[in-house]
N, C-alpha and C positions, 0 to 999 in steps of 0.2 A: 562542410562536415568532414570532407576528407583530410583536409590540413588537419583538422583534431586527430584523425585518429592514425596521421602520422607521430604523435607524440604517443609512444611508444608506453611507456608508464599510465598514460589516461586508457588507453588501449587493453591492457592489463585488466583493469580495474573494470570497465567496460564488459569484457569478456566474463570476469566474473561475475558481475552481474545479471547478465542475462542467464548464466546457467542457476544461479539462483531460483532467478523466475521461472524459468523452465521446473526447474524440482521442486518448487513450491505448488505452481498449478496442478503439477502430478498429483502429490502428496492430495492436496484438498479432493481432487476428482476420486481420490484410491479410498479416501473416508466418504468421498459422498455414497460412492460404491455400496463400501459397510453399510451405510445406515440406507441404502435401497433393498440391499438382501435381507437385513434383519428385520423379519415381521413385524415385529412391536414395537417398531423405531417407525417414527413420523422425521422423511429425508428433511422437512423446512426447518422443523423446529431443533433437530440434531445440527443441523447446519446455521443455525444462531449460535446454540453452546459453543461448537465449536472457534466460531469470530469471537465471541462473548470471550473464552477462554486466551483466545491469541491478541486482542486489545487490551484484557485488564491490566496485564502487568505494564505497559507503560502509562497509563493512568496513575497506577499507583506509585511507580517507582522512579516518574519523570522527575521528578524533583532533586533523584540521585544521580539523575543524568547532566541535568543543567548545574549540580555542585560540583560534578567531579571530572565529568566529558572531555572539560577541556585542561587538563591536568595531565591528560595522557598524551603521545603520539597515535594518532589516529592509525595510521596503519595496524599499531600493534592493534587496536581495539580488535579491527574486522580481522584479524587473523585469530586473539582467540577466542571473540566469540561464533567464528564459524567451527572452529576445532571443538568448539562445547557443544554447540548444536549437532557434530555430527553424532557426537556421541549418544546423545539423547534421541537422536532419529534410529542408532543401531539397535537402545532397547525398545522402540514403539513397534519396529518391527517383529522382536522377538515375544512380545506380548500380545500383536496381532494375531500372528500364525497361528497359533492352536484354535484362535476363533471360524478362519477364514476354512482350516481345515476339515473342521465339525469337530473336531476335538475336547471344545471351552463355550461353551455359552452361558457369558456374564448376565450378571442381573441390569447392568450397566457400565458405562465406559469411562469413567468418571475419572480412571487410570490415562487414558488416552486425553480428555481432557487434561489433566495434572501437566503430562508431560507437553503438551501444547502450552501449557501456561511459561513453563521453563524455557521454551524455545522462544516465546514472547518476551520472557524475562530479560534475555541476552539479547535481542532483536531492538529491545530499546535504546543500548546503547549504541546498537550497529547502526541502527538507522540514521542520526543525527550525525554520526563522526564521517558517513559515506557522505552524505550532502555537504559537510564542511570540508573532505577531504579535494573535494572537484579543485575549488580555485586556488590549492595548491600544486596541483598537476596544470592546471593550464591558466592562461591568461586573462585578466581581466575584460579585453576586447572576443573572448570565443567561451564566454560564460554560454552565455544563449545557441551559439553551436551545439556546445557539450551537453547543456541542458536538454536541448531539445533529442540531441543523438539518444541520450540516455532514456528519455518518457519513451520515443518511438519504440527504443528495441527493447527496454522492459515490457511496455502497453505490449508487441505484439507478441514478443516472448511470453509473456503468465496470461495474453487470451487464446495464443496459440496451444500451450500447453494444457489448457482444459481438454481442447479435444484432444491431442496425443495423450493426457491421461484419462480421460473416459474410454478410449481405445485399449491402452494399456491393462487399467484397472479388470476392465468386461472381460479381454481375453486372455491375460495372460494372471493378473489378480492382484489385490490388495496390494498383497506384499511386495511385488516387484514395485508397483507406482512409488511406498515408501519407499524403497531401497533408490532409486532414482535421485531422491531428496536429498537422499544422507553422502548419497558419490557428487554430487553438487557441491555439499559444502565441501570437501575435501577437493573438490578441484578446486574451490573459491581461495583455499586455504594456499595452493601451491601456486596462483597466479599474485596473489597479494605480498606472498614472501618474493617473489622478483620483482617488485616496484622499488626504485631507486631513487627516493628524492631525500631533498634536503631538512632536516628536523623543522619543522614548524614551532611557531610562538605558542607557549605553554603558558597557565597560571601558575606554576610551580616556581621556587627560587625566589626572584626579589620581587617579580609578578604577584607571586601568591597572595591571596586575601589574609589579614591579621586574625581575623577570626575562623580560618580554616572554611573547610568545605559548604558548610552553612552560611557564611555572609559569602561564597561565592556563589551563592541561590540568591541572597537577595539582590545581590549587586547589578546577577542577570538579569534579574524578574525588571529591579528598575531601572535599567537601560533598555529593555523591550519594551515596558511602561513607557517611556518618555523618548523612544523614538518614534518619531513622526509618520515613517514609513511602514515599519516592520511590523508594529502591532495591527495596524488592518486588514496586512496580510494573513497574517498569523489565524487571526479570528475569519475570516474567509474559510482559510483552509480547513479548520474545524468546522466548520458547518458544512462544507462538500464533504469532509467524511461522516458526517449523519447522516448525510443524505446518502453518498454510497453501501453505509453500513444495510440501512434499510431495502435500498436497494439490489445487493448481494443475494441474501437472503428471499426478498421478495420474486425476483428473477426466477430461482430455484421452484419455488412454491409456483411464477404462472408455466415454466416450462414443463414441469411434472405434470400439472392437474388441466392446468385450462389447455395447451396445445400436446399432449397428451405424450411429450417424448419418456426416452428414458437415458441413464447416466451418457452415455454416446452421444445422444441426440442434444443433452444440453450441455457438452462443451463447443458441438458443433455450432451451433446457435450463437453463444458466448462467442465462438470464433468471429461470427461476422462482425461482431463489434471490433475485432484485432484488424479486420480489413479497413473500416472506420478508421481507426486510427491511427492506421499507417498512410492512409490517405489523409487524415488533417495534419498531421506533423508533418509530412511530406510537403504538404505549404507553407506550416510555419517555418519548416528548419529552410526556405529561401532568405527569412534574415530581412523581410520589409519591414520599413517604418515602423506600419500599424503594429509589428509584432511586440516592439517594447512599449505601446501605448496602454497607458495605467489602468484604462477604463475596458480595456480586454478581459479580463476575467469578471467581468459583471455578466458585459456580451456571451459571453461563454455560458453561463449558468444559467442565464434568460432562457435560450436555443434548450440546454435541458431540459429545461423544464416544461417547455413547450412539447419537445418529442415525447416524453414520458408521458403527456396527457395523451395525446394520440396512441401512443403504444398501449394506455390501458384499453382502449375501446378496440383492440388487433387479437383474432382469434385465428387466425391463417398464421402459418411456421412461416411460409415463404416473407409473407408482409412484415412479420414481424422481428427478421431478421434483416431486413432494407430498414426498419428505424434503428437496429441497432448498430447497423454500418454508418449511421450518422449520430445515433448517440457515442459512438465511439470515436468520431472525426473528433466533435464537439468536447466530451468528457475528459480526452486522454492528454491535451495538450492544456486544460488547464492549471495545472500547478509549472509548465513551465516559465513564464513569465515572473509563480509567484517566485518559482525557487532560486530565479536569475537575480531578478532585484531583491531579492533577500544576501544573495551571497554576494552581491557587487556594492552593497552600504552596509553592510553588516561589520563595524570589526573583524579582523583577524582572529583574536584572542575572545572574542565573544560570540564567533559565528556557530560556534558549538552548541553554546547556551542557549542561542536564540534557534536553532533546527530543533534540541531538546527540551525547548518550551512549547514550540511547533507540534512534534511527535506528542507529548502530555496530552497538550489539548487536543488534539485530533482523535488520540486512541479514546479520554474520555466523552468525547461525543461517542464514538464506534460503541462503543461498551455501552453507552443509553441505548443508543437503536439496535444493537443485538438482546439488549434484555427487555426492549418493547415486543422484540417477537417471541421471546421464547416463556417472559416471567410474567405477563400481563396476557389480558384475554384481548385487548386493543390494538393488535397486530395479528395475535394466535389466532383468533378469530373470522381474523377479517378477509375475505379474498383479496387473492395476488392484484389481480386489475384492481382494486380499489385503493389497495396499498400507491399501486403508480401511480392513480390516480390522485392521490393526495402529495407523491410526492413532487410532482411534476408544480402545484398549485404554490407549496412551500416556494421551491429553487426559481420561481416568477418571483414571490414576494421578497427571498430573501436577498436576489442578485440587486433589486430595486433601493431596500436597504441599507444593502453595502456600499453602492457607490454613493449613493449620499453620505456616508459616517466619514468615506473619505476625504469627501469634498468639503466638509465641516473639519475634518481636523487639518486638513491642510490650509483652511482658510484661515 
């Protein structure tokens, strides 16, 4: 991994990244905050709305990503939608403070969600043009380097920064955790404008679709349809994020009530899953055989699913912060593998399409399992251990599943 991150432009973008994550996990720990002070506010069920509110818009608007994504120069993408974000983080702020001050007590946050949805809104397109931008900064032979560099130091960066922002948020307050977020993107903004490469293959010109931005949706959809590879991934990665969505969420509800912390104690907990997973990447980024074999992210979700049955029946902090140093070995390195063989067969001029068909599907699972907890009595109701405990049951049956659909469409 160090040869990567001698290329100096991957390194760039790297660094950005992580400070991302860093001000992201603030930001969530600085509202989980808000909705722990505010009496009337239940922290699980606030803490749905809020993923609820940050998955919809690529649900909705993936289709605008996969028409037009790859039309652009990726760099510009992530430069201006970090520039928009920050802006939209500068008012969340100034519409927190009167609350956090005693000044405002809203009848609801509905404003805070809004403006979550907007940074969502832009997050869709950033998301898919950062995964296609990799294998134009490095080579086809150090996809799975990069890859993996990238899951380690985001995974430990956004579980790290839960606890530096439950720290943050408790002692110093809200507002700073935001403010965090918003100097994030604005450093994100001035390491991406010193990336120096060479224009990338566009749809635009004599590339372009004849029927514009819409037959360059269907064109994606049926090259992702009828490739061989990409689409089982793809459908994979949508179901780990159901299952993550749920899991998010449900985490918050057993930390608060069944082990009885509070915001501090449940980024620290969260943390141990970041140790997790710096220790499983730290074996996958050696780069063995097993690491590119197809049938690894099966193995991977099975082991999930396994620890999550076990962690429902864990009522000790200490214990059940040793499942999540291994749910997080296991967790954090599965989408590496998917995101390597996606970007190593994927077209060049289509790799866009197929990350923002990716992102779609993914956010709309996220958006089922955050509105099972917060819109339905079938999650709202249910205790946290019972939630793992179902989830854990799922991620057995669905890993078993998967490798079969692949082993039928490859045959």
């Amino acid at each position: 991994m160090r040869r990567v991150l001698q290329n100096a432009d991957f390194r760039r973008l790297w660094c950005s990244q992580i400070g991302l994550a860093l001000g992201d996990g603030v930001m969530q720990m600085g509202l989980l905050e808000l909705f722990r002070t505010q009496a009337r506010l239940d922290p699980r069920i606030e803490t749905a709305k809020l993923f609820f509110a940050s998955a919809l818009p690529a649900a909705l608007l993936g289709p605008l990503a996969i028409a037009y994504l790859d039309r652009f120069q990726r760099r510009s993408v992530l430069m201006c939608s970090d520039s928009l974000r920050a802006l939209v983080m500068g008012a969340m702020v100034a519409w927190v403070f009167p609350i956090v001050s005693g000044r405002w007590d809203p009848q609801n946050l509905l404003v805070i969600y809004a403006m979550v949805f907007v940074i969502g809104a832009i997050t869709t397109f950033y998301y898919p043009a950062r995964y296609a931008l990799i294998p134009n900064l490095v080579g086809t032979d150090k996809l799975i380097q990069a890859n993996t560099l990238f899951t380690t130091s985001l995974a430990v960066a956004g579980v790290g920064s839960r606890a530096l922002g439950g720290f943050i948020a408790e002692r110093l307050g809200v507002e700073w955790a935001l403010l965090c977020n918003a100097f994030a993107y604005v450093s994100a903004v001035a390491l991406v404008w010193n990336i120096r490469m060479t224009p990338h293959a566009t749809t635009t010109g004599a590339a372009a679709h004849a029927q514009g931005g819409w037959g360059e949706l269907k064109t994606g959809l049926v090259y992702l349809w009828q490739h061989r590879t990409a689409l089982p991934l793809v459908l994979l990665s949508a179901v780990f994020a159901f299952l993550a969505g749920v899991f998010v969420v449900a985490i918050v509800g057993y930390a608060l009530d069944t082990l009885g912390l509070r915001t501090g104690g449940v980024g620290y907990l969260i943390a141990a899953a970041g140790i997790g997973a710096t220790a499983g990447v730290a074996v996958f980024g050696r780069g063995r055989k097993w690491t590119h074999a197809t049938w690894l992210p099966f193995v991977q979700l099975l082991l999930v699913g396994l620890l999550l049955v076990v962690l429902s029946t864990t009522t000790g902090v200490w214990l059940a912060a040793l499942f999540l140093v291994a749910l997080g070995a296991c967790g954090a390195t599965m989408l590496i593998p998917i995101d390597a063989k996606l970007q190593e067969h994927v077209d060049d001029q289509r790799r866009g399409a197929v990350f923002a068909a990716r992102g779609m599907l993914t956010s709309a699972t996220m958006v089922v399992a955050f509105w099972l907890n917060f819109g339905t009595p079938l999650l709202r109701r249910t205790p946290a251990p019972t939630i793992l405990l179902w989830l854990g049951a799922v991620s057995v049956i669905v890993s078993a599943l998967a490798a079969m659909a692949v082993r039928t469409r490859r045959g």
